[in-house]
C-alpha positions in Angstrom: 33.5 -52.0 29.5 30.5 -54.0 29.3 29.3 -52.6 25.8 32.5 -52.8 24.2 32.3 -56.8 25.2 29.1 -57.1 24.1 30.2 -55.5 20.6 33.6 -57.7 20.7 30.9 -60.9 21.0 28.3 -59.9 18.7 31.5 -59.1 16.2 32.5 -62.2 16.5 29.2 -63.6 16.3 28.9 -62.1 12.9 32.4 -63.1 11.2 31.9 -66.4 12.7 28.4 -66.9 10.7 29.4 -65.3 7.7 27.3 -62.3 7.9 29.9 -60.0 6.9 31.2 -61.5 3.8 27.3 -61.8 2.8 27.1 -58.6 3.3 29.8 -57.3 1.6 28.3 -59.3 -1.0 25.6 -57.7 -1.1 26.8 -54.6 -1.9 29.0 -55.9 -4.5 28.0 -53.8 -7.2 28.5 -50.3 -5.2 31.9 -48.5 -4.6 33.9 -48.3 -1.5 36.2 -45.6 -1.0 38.7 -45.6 2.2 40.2 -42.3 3.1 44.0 -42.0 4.5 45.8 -39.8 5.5 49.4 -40.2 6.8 51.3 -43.7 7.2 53.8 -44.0 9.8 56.4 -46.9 10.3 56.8 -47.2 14.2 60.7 -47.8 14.2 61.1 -44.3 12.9 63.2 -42.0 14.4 60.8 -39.0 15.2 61.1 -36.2 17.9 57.1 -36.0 18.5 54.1 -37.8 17.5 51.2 -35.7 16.2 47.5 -36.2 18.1 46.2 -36.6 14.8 46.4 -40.1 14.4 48.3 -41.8 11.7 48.0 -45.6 10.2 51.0 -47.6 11.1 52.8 -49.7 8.5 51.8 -52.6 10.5 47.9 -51.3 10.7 48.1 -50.6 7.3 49.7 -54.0 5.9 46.9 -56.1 8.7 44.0 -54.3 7.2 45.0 -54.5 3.4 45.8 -58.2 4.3 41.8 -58.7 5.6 40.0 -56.4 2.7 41.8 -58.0 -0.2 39.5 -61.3 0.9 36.4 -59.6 0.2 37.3 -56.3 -1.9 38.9 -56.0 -5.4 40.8 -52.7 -5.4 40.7 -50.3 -8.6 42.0 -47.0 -8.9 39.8 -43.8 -8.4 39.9 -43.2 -12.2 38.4 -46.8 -13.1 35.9 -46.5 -10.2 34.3 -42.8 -11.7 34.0 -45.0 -15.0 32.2 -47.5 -13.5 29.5 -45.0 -11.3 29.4 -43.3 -14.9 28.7 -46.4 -16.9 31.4 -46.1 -19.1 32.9 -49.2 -17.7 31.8 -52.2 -16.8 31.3 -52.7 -13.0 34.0 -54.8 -11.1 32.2 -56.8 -8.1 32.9 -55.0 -4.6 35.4 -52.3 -6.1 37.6 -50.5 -3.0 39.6 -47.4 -4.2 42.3 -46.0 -1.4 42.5 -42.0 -1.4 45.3 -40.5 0.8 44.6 -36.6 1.7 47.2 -33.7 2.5 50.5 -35.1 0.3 52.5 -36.5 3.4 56.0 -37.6 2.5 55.3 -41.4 4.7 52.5 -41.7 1.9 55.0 -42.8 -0.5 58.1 -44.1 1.7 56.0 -46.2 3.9 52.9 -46.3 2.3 53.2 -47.2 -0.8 55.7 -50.2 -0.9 52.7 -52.3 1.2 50.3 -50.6 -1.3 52.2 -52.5 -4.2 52.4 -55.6 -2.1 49.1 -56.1 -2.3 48.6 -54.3 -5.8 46.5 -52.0 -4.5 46.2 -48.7 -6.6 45.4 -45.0 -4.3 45.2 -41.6 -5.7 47.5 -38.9 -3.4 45.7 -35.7 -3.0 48.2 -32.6 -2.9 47.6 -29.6 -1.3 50.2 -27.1 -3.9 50.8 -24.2 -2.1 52.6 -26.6 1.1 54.6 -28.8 -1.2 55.4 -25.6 -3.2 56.6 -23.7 0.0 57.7 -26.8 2.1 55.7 -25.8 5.3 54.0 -27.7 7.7 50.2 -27.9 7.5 48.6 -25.4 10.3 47.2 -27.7 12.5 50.5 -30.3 12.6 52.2 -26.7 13.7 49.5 -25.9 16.1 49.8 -29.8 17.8 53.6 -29.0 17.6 53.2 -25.9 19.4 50.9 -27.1 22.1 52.4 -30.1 22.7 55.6 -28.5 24.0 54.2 -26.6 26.4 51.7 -29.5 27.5 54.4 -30.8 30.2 54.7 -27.3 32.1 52.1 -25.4 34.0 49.7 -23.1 31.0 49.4 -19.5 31.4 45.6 -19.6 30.9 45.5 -15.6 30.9 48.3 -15.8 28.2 45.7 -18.7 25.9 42.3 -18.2 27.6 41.8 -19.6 23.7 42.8 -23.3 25.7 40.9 -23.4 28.2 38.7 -26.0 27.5 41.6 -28.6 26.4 42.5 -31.2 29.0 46.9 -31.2 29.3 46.4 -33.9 32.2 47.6 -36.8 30.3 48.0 -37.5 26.5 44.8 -39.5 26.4 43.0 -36.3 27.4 45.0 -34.0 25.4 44.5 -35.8 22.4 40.5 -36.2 22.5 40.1 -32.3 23.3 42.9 -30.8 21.4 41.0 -32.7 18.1 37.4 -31.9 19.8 38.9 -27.9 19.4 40.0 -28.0 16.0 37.0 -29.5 14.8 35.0 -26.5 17.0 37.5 -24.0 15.8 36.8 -24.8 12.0 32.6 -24.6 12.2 33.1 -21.3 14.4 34.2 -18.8 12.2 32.2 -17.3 9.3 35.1 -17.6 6.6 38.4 -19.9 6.3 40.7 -16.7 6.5 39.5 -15.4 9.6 39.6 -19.2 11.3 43.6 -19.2 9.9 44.5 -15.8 10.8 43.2 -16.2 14.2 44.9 -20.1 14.2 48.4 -18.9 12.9 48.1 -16.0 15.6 47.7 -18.6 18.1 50.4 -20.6 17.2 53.0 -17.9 16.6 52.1 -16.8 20.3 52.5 -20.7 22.1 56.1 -20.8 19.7 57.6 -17.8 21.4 56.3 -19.0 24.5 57.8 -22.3 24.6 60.7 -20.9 22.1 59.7 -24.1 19.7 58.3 -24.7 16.3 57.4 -27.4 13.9 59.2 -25.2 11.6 62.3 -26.2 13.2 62.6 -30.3 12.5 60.1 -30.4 9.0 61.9 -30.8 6.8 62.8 -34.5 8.1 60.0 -35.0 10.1 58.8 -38.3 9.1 55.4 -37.4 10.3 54.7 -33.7 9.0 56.7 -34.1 6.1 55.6 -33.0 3.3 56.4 -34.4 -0.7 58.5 -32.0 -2.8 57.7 -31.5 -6.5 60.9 -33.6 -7.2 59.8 -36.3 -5.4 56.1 -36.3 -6.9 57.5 -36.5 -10.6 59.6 -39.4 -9.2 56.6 -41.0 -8.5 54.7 -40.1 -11.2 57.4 -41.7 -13.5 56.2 -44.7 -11.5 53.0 -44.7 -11.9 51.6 -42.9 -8.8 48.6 -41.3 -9.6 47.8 -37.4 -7.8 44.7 -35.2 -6.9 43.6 -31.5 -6.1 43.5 -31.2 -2.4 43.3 -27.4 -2.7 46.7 -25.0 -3.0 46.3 -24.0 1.0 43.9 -27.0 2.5 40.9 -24.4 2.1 37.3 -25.1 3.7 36.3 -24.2 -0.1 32.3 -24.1 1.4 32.9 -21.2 3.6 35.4 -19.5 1.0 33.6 -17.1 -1.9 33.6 -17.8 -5.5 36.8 -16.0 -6.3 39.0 -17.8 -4.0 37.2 -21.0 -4.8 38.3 -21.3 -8.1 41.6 -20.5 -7.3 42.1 -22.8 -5.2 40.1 -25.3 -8.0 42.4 -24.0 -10.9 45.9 -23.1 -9.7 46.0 -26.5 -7.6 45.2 -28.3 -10.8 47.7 -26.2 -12.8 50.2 -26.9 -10.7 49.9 -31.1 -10.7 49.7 -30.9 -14.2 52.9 -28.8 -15.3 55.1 -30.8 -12.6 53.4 -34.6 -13.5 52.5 -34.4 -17.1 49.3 -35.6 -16.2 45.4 -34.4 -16.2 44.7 -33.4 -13.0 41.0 -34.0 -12.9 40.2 -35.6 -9.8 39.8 -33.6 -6.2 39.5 -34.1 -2.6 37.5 -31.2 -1.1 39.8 -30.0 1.8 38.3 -31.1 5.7 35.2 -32.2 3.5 34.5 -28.4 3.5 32.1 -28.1 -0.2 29.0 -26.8 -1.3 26.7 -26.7 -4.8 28.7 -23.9 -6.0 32.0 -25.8 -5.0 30.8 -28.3 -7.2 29.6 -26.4 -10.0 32.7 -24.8 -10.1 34.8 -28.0 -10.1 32.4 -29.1 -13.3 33.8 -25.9 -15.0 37.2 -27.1 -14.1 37.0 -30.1 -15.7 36.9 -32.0 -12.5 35.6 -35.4 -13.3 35.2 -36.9 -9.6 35.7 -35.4 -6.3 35.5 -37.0 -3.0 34.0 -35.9 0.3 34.1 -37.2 4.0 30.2 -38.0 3.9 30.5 -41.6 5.1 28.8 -44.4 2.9 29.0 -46.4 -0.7 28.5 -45.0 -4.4 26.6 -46.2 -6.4 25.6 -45.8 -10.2 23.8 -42.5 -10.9 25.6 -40.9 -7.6 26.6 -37.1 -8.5 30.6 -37.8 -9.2 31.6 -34.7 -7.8 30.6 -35.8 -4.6 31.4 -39.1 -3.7 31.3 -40.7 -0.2 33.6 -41.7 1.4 34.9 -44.1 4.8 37.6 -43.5 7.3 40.3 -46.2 6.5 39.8 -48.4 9.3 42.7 -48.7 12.4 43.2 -51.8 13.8 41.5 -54.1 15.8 39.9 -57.8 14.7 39.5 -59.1 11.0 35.6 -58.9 11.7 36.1 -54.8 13.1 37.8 -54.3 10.0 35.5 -55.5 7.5 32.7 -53.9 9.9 33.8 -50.4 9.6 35.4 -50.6 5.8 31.7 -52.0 4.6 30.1 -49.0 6.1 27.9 -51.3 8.5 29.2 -49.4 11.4 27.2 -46.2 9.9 24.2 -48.4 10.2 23.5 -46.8 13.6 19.9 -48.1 13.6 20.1 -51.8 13.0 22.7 -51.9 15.6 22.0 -48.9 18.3 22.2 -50.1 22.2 25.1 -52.9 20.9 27.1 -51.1 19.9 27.1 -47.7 21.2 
């Protein structure tokens, strides 16, 4: 309680003085790229919300409203000339990325995106909006959220043992701690899916639901049809590689690398008409040979979850990026979207 006053005060401190917009000035000629993922309006009729957190319209439309005083948004395709040199640099440039191809990306999304003429490249992964199914962990929250209100069998999921079904708070923090255990665990992406989708098929029959059931109007699992993407592309609406199957492509060999690399990118291009040469490497998952591959590929830029700014000379293929921030103050905003709050040792002890 007492930290989080004391970094509520010395926030305020530094919005009040103008140390944020100087600093945001002082980055002017470097890139800042938010990552998204999905966008929910709250008056939604939905039958669950996902532990995964999702932006809120109103989160989304506060934020934007705070980072178009200091930023100047471009699209991901003007912003890779600019790191290239090919274009001239636009002073503090802020591209918006959106991973995984939810359906809210464009209904909810994208009208306040236009509001505030803000450009965003929506990565796709193919082989979900191909096949319409859920992604595996939205079906795995599914599943173990409805069996969180009755008493676990731990000898039936000995695989849950360590996450907390005492109250959602709990859940939440230990069902994501898991998944992100779960995905460094495993020597390969197939065997962490197999022995994920074997989980899952095991708490459905148990609890006799699955996401399966309500996707294809969930407004928060949802996932864009082809139809729908040409709609958009008609529009304007500009799409990325995010994999065909959400791979982690640094744990996955060669071959199915560029698969993934090629057949996604096939795929956007026959159904949009566009080049399909930017990529979003799938849970940040990538490697030298991921990139090397990608080059082959004709990948121009490709962006990672490595938190921090681009700058001129950066290798395009892996660009950082910064979690879009989620509320809270003007002055947390512009702390976390500036990358300040990755500054851990100018600030470490205040705000901790």
């Amino acid at each position: 309680m007492l930290k989080n006053q004391s970094k509520q005060l010395l926030l305020k401190f530094l919005h009040k003085s103008s140390f944020l917009r100087h600093f945001v000035a002082s980055q002017r000629n470097k890139v800042t790229i938010l990552m998204l993922h999905g966008v929910i309006d709250p008056n939604t009729q939905a039958v669950w919300t996902p532990l995964r957190s999702q932006l809120s319209a109103e989160q989304l439309t506060r934020a934007l409203s705070v980072l178009a005083s200091y930023y100047n948004f471009v699209s991901l395709s003007e912003a890779t000339e600019m790191l290239a040199g090919t274009r001239p640099l636009t002073s503090n440039s802020m591209v918006l990325t959106f991973d995984d191809g939810y359906r809210n990306n464009l209904t909810t999304a994208l009208p306040i995106l236009h509001r505030f003429k803000a450009p965003a490249t929506f990565f796709l992964c193919t082989g979900n909006v191909s096949k319409q199914v859920p992604f595996w962990f939205d079906r795995l929250d599914y599943a173990i959220q409805s069996i969180s209100q009755e008493t676990i069998p731990h000898q039936k999921f000995p695989e849950l043992k360590d996450i907390d079904f005492s109250n959602r708070n709990t859940l939440k923090k230990t069902f994501i701690s898991f998944i992100r255990k779960e995905k460094q665990r495993y020597p390969s992406n197939a065997n962490m899916r197999s022995t994920m989708a074997s989980l899952t098929e095991r708490l459905e029959q148990y609890s006799g639901r699955g996401l399966a059931e309500i996707f294809a109007n969930d407004p928060w699992s949802g996932i864009l049809s082809w139809n729908e993407i040409r709609k958009a592309t008609t529009l304007g609406v500009h799409f990325g590689s995010h994999g065909v199957d959400h791979p982690l492509l640094g744990l996955a060999p060669l071959s199915i690398i560029n698969e993934e690399l090629v057949e996604s990118q096939k795929m956007i291009e026959y159904h949009t008409g566009c080049p399909c040469t930017q990529l979003a490497y799938p849970a940040g998952s990538f490697n030298q040979d991921v990139i090397s591959l990608a080059k082959t590929c004709n990948y121009t830029s490709a962006v990672t979850i490595i938190p921090g700014l681009n700058q001129r000379g950066d290798e395009a293929l892996a660009l950082r990026r910064i979690a879009f921030p989620h509320g809270g103050t003007p002055a947390e905003i512009i702390f976390a979207a500036s990358g300040l709050s990755y500054h851990r040792q100018k600030f470490n002890g205040l705000l901790s």
